[in-house]
C-alpha positions as CSV (number, residue, x, y, z in Angstrom):
1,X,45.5,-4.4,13.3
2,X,46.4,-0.7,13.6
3,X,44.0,1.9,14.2
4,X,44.5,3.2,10.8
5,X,43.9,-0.4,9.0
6,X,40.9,-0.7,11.5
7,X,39.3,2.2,10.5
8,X,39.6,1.6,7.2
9,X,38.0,-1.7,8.0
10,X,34.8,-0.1,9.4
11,X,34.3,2.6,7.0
12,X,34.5,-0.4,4.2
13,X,31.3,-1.9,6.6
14,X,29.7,0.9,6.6
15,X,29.6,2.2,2.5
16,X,28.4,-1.6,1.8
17,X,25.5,-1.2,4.7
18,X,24.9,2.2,3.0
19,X,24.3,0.6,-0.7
20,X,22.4,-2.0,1.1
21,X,19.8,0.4,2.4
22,X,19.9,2.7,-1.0
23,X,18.8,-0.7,-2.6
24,X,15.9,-1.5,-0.1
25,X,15.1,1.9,-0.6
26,X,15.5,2.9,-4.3
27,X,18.0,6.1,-3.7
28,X,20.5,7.6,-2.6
29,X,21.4,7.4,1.0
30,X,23.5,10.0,2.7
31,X,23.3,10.3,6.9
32,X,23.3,13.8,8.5
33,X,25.1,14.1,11.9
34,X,25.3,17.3,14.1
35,X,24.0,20.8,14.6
36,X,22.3,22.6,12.2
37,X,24.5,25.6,11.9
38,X,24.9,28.1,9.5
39,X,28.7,27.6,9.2
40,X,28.3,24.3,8.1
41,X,26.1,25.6,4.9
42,X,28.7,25.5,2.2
43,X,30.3,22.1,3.4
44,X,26.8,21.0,3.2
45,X,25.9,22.2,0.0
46,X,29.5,20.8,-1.8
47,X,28.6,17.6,-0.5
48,X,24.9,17.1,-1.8
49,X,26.3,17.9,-4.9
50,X,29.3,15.7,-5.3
51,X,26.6,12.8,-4.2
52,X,24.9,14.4,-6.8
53,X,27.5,14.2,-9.4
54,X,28.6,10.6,-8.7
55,X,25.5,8.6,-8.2
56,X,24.3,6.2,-10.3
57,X,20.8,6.3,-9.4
58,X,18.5,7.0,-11.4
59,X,15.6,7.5,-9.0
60,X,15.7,11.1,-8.6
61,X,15.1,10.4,-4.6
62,X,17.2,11.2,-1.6
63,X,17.0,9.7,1.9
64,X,18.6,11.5,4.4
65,X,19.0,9.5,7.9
66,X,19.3,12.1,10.4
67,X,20.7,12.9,14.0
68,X,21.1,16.4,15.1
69,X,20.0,18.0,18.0
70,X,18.8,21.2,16.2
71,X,20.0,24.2,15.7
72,X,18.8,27.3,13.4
73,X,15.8,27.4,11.4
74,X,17.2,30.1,8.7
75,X,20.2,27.5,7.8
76,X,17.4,24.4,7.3
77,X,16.0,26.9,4.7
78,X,18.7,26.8,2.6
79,X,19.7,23.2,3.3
80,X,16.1,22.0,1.5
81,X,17.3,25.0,-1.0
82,X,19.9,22.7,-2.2
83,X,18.6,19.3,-1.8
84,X,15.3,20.3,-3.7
85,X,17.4,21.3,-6.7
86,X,19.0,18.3,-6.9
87,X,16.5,15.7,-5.9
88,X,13.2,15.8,-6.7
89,X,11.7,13.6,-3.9
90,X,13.2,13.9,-0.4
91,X,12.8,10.9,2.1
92,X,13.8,11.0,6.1
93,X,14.8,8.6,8.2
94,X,15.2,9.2,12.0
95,X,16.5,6.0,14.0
96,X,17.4,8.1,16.8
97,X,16.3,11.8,17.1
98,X,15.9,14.7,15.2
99,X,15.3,17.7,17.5
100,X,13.8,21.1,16.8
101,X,15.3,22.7,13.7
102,X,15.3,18.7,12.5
103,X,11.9,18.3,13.2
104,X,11.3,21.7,10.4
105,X,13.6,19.6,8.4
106,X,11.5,16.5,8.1
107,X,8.7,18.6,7.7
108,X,10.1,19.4,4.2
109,X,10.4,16.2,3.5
110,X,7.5,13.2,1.0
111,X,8.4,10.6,3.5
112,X,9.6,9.9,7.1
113,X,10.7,6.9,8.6
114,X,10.5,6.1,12.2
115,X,10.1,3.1,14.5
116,X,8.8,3.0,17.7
117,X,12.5,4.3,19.6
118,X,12.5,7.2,17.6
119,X,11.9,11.0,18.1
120,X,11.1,14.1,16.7
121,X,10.7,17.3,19.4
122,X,8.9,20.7,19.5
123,X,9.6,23.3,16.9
124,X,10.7,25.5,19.4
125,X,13.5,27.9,17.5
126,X,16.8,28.1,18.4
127,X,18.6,31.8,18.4
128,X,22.4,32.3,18.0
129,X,23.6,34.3,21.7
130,X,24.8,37.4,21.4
131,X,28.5,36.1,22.0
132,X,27.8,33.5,19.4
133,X,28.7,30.9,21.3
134,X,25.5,28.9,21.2
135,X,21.7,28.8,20.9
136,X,19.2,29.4,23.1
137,X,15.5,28.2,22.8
138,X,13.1,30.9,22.0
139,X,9.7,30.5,23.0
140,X,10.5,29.3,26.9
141,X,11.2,33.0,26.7
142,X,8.0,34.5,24.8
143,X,5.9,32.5,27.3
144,X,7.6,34.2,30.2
145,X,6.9,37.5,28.8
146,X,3.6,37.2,27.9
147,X,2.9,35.1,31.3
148,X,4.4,38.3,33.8
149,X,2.7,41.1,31.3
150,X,-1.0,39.3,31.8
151,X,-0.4,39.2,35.2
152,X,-3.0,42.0,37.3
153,X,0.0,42.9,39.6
154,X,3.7,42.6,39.1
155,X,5.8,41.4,42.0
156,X,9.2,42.9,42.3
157,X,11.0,40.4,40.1
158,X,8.4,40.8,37.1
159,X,9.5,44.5,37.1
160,X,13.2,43.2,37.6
161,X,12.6,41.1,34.8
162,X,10.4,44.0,32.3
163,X,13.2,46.2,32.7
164,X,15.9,44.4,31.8
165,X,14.1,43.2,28.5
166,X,16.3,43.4,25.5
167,X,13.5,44.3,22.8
168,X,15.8,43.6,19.7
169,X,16.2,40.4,21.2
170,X,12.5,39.9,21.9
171,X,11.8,41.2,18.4
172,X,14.3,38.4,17.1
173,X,12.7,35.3,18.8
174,X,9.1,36.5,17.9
175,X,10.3,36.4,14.1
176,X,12.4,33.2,14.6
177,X,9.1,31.4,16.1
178,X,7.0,32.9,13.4
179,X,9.5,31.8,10.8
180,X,9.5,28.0,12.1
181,X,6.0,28.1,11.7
182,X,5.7,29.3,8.3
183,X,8.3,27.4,7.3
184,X,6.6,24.3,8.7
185,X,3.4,24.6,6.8
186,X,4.4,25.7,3.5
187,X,6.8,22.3,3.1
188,X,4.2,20.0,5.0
189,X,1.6,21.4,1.8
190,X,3.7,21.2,-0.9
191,X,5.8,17.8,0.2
192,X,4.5,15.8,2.3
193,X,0.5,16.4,1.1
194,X,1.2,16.5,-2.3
195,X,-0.4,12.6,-2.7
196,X,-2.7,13.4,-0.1
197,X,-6.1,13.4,-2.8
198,X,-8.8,11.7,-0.9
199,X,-10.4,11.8,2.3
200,X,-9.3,8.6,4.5
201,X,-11.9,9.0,7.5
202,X,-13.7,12.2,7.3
203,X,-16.1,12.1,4.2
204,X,-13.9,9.1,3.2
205,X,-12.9,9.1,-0.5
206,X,-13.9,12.7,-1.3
207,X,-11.3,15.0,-2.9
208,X,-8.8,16.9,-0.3
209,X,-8.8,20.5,-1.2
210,X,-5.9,23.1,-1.1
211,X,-7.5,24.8,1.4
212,X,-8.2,21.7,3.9
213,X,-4.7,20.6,3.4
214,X,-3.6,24.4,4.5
215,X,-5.5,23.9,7.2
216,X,-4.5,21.0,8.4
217,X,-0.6,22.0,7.8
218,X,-1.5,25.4,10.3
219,X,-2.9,22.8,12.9
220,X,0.4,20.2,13.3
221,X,2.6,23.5,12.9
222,X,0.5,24.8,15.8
223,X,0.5,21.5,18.2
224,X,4.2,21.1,17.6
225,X,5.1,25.2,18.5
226,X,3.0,24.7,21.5
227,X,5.7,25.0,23.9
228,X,3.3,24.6,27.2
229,X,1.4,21.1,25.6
230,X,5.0,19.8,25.0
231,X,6.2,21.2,28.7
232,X,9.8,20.9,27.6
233,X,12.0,21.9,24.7
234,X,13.9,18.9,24.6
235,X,10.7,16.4,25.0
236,X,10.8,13.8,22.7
237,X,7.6,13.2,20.4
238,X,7.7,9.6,19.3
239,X,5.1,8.5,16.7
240,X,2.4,7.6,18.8
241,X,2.6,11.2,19.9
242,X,2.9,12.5,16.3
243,X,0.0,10.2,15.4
244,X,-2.3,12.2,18.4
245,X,-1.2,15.3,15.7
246,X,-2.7,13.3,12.5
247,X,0.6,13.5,10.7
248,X,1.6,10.5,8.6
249,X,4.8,8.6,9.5
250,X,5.9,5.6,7.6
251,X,6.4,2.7,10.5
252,X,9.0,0.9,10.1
253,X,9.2,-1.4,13.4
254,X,7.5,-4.4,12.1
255,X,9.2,-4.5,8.5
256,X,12.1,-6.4,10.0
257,X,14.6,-6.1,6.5
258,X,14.2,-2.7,6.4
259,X,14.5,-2.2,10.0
260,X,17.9,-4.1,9.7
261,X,18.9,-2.2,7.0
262,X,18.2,0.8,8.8
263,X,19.6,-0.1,12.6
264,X,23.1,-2.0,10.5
265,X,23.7,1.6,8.9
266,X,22.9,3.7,11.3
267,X,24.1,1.6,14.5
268,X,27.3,1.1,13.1
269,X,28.1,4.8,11.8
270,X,27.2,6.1,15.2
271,X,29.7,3.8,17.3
272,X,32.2,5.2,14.3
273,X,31.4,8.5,14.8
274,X,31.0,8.5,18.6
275,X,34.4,6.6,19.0
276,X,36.4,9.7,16.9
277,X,34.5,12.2,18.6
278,X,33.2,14.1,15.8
279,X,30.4,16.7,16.3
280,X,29.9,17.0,12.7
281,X,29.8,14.1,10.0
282,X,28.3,13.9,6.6
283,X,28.3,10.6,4.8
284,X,27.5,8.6,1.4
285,X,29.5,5.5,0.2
286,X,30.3,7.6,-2.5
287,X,32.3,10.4,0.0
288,X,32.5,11.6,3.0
289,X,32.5,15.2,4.9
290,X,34.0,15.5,8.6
């Protein structure tokens, strides 16, 4: 068989795991893959809505399964921007990870499914470098600052470090934290609380007001910005961890057809994607974006 036919071969595989799992589910099924980047907006937004267009479904529910290592907050924005116009309940599924700018993501989702191997991470926001070659994490950064400036006496290298201080940049990462935040509780509020009407342990079965679920919203976007609890930007927060945060996550490691349905999808496009290299790949049965 020649690569081509072979290929050809696998992508066949994986649209027919794809319906699978949008049957199990009840909706469409697309898979995210890569950075979260501002230059991959448009491409992004043409290809929610030719899923859009062509689906059959009549569910009015999206489930995105999603593998991206982060990337900037201001571009997840406008990505829930497009998939809340055209869908009116948003699911996640994260059989691998979902890092940073992901985890915001999620957070704007009703549902998200995770088994016991997967992870979200810190919402520490990632800034575009000057050169615009990359990102940089922000709040390893803040805590520095604020760590040498409550400091009784500077050594040498805190005034080393003071003076070279870029303040626009400082500025920048101060706004980009703040945004994740914000950003962070108004989804969790109107999403993923919206069916969160009684009390489950505190004052069990009495109404959950606006303000409570506000204030619960302000206290996960809190844990998960807390760059010194998580010790690393890159630490992986797997649902026992997210559970220590009181944040719902549908389980799926002991339903084994929908774990099968997940891992058969998922498994399968990764070796595909992995194997052709690609740092960027959008998929539905129905198309495809590279």
């Amino acid at each position: 068989m020649n690569p081509v036919d072979l290929d050809d071969t696998i992508l066949r595989h994986i649209n027919q795991k794809a319906q699978e799992l949008e049957d199990r589910l009840g909706s469409d099924v697309i898979c995210y893959f890569g950075q979260i980047h501002p230059q991959y907006f448009r491409i992004f937004r043409n290809f929610i809505e030719e899923v859009r267009s062509k689906s059959k479904r009549t569910e009015n529910t999206l489930s995105i399964v999603l593998r991206t290592p982060g990337g900037s907050a201001e571009t997840t924005e406008r990505y829930v921007t497009v998939v809340r116009k055209h869908y009116g309940q948003i699911n996640f599924i994260v059989p691998d990870i979902a890092m940073s700018a992901g985890t915001i993501f999620c957070m704007s989702g009703d549902r998200i499914y995770m088994d016991y191997s997967s992870a979200l991470g810190p919402i520490d926001p990632q800034v575009m470098t000057a050169d615009g070659s990359g990102y940089v994490a922000a709040l390893g950064y803040l805590d520095k600052v604020t760590e040498i400036t409550g400091k009784a006496q500077l050594s040498p290298a805190d005034v080393v470090f003071l003076k070279g201080l870029d303040l626009g940049k400082l500025a920048l990462y101060e706004q980009a934290r703040d945004l994740s935040i914000d950003l962070l509780k108004k989804w969790l509020v109107e999403h993923k609380f919206k069916d969160w009407t009684k009390h489950r342990t505190t004052n069990p079965g009495s109404p959950v007001t606006h303000d409570e679920k506000t204030r619960r919203a302000e206290e996960i976007a809190a844990a998960l910005a807390d760059h010194k609890r998580w010790r690393s930007h890159g630490r992986s927060l797997d649902i026992e961890k997210l559970k220590e945060l009181r944040l719902d996550i549908d389980d799926y490691s002991s339903d084994q057809a929908l774990s099968e349905a997940i891992r058969s999808y998922n498994d399968l496009l990764t070796a595909y994607t992995d194997r052709m290299s690609m740092p960027l790949y959008f998929h539905s049965h129905l198309t495809e974006t590279v």
